[in-house]
Backbone bond lengths (Angstrom), bond angles and torsions (degrees), N, CA, C in turn:
res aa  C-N    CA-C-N  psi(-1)  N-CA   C-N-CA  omega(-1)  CA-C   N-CA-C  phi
1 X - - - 1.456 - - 1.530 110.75 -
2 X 1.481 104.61 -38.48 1.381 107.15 -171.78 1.550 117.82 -63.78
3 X 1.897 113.82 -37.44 1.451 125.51 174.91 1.435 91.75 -62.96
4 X 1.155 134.56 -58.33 1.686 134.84 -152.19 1.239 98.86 -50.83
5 X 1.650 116.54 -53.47 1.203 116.77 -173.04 1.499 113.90 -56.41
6 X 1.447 115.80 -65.59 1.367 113.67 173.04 1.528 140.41 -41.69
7 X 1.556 99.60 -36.67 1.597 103.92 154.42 1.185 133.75 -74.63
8 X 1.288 109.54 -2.57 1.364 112.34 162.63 1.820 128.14 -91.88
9 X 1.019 88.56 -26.66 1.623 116.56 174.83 1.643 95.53 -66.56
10 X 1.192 126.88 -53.46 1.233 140.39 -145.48 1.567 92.50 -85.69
11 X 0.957 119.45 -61.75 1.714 137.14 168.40 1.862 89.35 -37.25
12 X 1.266 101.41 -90.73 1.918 92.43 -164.25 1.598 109.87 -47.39
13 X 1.247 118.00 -31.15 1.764 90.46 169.38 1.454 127.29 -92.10
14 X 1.279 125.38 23.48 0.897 152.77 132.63 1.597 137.57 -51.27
15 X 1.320 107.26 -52.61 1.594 134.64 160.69 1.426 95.40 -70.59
16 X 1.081 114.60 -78.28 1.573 130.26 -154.66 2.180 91.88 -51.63
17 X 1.276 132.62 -28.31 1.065 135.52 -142.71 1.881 86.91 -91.22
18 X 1.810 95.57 -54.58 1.577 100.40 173.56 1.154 137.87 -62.63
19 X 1.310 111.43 -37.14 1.391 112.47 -179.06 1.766 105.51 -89.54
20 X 1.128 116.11 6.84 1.913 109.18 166.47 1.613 96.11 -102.42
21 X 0.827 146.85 -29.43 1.227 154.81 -154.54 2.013 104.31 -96.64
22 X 1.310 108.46 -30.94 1.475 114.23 177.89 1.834 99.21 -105.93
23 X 0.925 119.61 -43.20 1.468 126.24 164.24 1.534 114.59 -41.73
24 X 1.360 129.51 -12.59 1.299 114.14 -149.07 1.698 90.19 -115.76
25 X 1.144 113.36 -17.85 1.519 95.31 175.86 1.728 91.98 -122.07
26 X 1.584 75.05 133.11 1.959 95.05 -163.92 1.546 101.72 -95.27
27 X 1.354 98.37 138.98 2.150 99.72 -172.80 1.247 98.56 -73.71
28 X 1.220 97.89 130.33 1.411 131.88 157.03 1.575 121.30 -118.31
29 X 1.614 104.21 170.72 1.967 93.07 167.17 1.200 91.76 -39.13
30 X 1.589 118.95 -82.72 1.713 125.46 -117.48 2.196 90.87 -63.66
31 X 1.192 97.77 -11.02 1.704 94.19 -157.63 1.678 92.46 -89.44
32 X 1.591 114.40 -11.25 1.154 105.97 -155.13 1.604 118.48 -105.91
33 X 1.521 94.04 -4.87 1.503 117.74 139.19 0.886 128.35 -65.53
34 X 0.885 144.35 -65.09 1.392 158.89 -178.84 1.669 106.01 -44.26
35 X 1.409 116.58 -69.50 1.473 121.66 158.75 1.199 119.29 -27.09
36 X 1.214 147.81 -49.63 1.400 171.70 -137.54 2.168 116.01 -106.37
37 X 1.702 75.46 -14.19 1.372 78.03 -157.86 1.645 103.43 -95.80
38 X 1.411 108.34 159.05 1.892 102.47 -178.22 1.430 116.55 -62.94
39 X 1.337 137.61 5.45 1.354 133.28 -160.13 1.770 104.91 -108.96
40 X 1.580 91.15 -45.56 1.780 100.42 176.49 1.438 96.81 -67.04
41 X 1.565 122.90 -53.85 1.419 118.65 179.24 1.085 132.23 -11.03
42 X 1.767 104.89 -76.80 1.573 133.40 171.38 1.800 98.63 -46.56
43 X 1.416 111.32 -78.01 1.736 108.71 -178.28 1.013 114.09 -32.48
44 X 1.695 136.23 -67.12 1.083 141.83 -172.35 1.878 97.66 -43.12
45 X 1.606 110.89 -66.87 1.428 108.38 -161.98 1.675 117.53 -43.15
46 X 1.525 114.95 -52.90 1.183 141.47 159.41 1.778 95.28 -31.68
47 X 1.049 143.54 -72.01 1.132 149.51 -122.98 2.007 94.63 -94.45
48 X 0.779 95.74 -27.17 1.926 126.85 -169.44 1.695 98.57 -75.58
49 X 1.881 102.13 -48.47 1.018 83.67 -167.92 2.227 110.28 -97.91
50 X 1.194 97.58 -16.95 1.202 89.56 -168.85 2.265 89.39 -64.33
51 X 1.572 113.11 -32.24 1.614 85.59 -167.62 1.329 106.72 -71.24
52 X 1.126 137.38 -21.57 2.454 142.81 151.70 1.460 82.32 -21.58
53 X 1.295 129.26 -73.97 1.310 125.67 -132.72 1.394 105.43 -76.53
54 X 1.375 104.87 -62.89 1.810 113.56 153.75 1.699 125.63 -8.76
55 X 1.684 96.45 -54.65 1.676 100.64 -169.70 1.843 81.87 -79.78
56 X 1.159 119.98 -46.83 1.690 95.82 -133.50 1.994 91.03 -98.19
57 X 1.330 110.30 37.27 1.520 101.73 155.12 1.315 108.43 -164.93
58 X 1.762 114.92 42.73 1.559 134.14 169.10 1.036 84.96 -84.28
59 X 1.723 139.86 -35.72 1.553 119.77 -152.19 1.601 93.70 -72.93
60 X 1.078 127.18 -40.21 1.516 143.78 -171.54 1.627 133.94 -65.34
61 X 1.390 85.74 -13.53 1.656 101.96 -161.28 1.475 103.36 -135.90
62 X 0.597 118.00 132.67 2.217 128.65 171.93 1.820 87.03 -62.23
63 X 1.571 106.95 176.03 1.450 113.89 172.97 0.832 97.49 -121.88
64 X 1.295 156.90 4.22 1.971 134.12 109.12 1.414 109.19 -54.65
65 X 1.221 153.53 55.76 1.327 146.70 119.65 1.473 106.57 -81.56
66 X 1.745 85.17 148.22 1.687 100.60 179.91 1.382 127.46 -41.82
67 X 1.794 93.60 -52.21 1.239 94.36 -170.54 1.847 121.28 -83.10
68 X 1.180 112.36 -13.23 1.684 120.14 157.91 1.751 109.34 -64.22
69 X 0.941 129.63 -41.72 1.729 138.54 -176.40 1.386 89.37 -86.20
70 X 1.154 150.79 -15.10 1.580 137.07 174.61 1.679 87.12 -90.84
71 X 1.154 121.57 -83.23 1.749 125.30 -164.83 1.706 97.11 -41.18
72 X 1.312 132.29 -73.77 1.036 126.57 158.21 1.697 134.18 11.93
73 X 1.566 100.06 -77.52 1.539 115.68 166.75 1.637 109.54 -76.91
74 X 1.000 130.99 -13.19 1.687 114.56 166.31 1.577 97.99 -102.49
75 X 0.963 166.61 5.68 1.133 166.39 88.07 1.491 100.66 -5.62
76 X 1.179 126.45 -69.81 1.635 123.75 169.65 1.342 124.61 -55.37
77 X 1.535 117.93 -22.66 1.910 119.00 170.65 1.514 82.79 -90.56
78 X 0.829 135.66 -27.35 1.527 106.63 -174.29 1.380 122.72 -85.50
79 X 0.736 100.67 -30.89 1.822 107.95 160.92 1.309 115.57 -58.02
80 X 1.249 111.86 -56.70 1.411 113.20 167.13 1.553 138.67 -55.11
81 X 1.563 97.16 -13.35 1.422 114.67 167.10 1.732 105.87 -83.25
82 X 0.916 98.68 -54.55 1.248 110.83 -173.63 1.608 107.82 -48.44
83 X 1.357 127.89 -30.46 1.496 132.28 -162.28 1.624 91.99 -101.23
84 X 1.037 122.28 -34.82 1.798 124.93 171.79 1.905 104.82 -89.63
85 X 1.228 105.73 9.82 1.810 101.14 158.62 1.590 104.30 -113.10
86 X 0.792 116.59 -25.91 1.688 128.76 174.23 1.447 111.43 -70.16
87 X 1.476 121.16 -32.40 1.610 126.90 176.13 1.847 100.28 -75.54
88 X 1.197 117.76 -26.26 1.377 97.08 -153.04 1.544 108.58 -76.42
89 X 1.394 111.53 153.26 1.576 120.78 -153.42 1.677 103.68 -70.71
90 X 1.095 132.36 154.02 1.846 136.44 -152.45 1.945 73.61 -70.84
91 X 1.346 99.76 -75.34 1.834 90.78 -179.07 1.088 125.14 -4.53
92 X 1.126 145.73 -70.65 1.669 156.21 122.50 1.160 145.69 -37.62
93 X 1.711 82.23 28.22 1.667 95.16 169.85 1.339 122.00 -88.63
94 X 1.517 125.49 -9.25 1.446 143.25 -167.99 1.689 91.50 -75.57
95 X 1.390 126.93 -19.32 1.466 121.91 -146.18 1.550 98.61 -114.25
96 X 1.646 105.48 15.08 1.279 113.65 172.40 1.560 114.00 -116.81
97 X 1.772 106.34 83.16 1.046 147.69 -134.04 2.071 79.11 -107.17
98 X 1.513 110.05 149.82 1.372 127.21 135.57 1.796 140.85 -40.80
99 X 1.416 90.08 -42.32 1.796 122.76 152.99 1.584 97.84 -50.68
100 X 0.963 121.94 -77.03 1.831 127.58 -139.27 1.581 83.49 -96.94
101 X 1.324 150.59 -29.09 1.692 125.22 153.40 1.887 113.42 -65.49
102 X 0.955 119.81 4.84 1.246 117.17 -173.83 1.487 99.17 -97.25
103 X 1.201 108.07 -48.43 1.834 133.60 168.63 1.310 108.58 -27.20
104 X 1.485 84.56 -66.30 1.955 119.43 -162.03 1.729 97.23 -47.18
105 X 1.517 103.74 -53.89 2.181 117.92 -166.49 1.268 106.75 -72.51
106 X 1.438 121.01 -21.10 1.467 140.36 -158.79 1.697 90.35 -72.59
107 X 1.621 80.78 -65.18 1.721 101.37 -152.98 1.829 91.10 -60.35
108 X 1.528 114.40 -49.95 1.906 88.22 -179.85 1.216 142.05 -71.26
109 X 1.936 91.41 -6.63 1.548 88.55 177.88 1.751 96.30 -77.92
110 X 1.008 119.56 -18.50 1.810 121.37 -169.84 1.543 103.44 -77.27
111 X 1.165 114.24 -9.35 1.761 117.20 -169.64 1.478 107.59 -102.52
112 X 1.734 103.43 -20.47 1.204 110.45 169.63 1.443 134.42 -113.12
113 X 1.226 109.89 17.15 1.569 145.68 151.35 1.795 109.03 -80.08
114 X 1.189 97.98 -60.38 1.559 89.26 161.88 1.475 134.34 -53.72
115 X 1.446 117.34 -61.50 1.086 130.23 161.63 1.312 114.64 -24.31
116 X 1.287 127.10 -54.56 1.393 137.12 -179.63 1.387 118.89 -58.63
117 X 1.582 104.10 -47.02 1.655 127.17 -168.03 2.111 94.90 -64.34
118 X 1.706 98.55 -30.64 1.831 100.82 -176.53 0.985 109.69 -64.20
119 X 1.721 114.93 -39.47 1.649 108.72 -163.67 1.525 109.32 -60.27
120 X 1.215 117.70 -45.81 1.733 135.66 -174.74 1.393 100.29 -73.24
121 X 1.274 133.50 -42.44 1.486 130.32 -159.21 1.345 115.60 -106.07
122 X 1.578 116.89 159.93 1.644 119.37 141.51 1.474 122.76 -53.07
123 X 1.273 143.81 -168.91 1.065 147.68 -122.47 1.449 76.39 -144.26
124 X 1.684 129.68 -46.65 1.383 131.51 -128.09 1.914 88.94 -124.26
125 X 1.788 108.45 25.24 1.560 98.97 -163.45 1.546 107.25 -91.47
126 X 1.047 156.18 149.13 1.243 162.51 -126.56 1.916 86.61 -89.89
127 X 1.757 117.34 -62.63 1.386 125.49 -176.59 1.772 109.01 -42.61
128 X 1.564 105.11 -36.55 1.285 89.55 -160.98 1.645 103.51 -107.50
129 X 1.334 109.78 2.42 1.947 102.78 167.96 1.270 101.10 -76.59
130 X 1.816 115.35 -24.86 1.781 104.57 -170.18 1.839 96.59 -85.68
131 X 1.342 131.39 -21.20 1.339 112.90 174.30 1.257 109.23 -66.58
132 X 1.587 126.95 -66.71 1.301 129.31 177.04 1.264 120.08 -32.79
133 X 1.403 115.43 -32.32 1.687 107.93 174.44 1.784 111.69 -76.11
134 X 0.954 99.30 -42.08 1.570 106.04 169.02 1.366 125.66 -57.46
135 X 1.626 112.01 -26.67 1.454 106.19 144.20 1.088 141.51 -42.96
136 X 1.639 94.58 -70.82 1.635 129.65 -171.96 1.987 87.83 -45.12
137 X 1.281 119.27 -54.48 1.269 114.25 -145.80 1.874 97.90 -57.43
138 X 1.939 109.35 -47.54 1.452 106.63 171.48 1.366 140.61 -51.46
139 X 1.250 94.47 -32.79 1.120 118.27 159.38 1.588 124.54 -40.05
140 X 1.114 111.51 -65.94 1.399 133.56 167.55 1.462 111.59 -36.24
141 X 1.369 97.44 -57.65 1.370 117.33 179.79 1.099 130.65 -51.17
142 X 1.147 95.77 -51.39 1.905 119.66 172.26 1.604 101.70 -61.22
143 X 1.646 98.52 -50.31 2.225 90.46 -169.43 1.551 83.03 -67.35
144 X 1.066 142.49 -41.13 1.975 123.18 -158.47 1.256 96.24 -46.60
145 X 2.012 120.26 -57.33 1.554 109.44 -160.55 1.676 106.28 -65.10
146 X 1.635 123.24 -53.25 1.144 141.33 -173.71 1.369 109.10 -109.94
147 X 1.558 111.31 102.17 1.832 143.13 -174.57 1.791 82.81 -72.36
């Protein structure tokens, strides 16, 4: 009873997490470019699938397991991509390229490789200066297309 309960709990803030988070920027033109475009595409798809994965192995996993707190936190950069692809001005909507959503999934699964490498590591550990650089580098990448 006690898992049932919790997977269910776990399930609605889950739902409840997506649909406020996609709810919050309301279509408009300028949004409706942007939507349309290959970069939100890719994020969005990515984003679709890590919450599939979420529902269909919460029954299996506590929500302190690794691998729920890893999907979890890229589920959270991706959203967050997603809300800074939704800001960018209609002008610069052409620059929401297939390239720069590939970037976008790259860079959270890399934020959440790190993330992981923190829980186990120092700050100063050989594994996690080479993830962090592998950020920094997408990163880069990402500000070149979007200043």
């Amino acid at each position: 009873m006690t898992a049932t309960l919790r997977l269910t709990t776990f399930s609605a803030a889950i739902v409840l997490f997506s649909m406020t988070v996609y709810s919050q920027a309301k279509p408009n033109q300028a949004a409706g470019h942007i939507r349309s475009s290959a970069a939100y595409a890719e994020v969005l798809l990515r984003s679709a699938e890590v919450r599939a994965e979420l529902e269909s192995i919460a029954a299996d996993y506590t929500v302190e397991s690794p691998r729920m707190i890893d999907l979890r936190y890229e589920l959270a950069a991706l959203v967050k991509a997603t809300e800074k692809l939704i800001a960018v001005r209609p002008a610069d909507s052409g620059k929401l390229t297939l390239a720069l959503g590939k970037l976008i999934v790259r860079k959270a699964t890399l934020d959440t490789d790190l993330a992981r490498l923190l829980r186990n590591y120092t700050t100063q550990h050989p594994d996690v200066l080479r993830a962090r650089k592998k950020v920094e580098i997408f990163d880069a990448a990402i500000k070149d297309l979007l200043p």
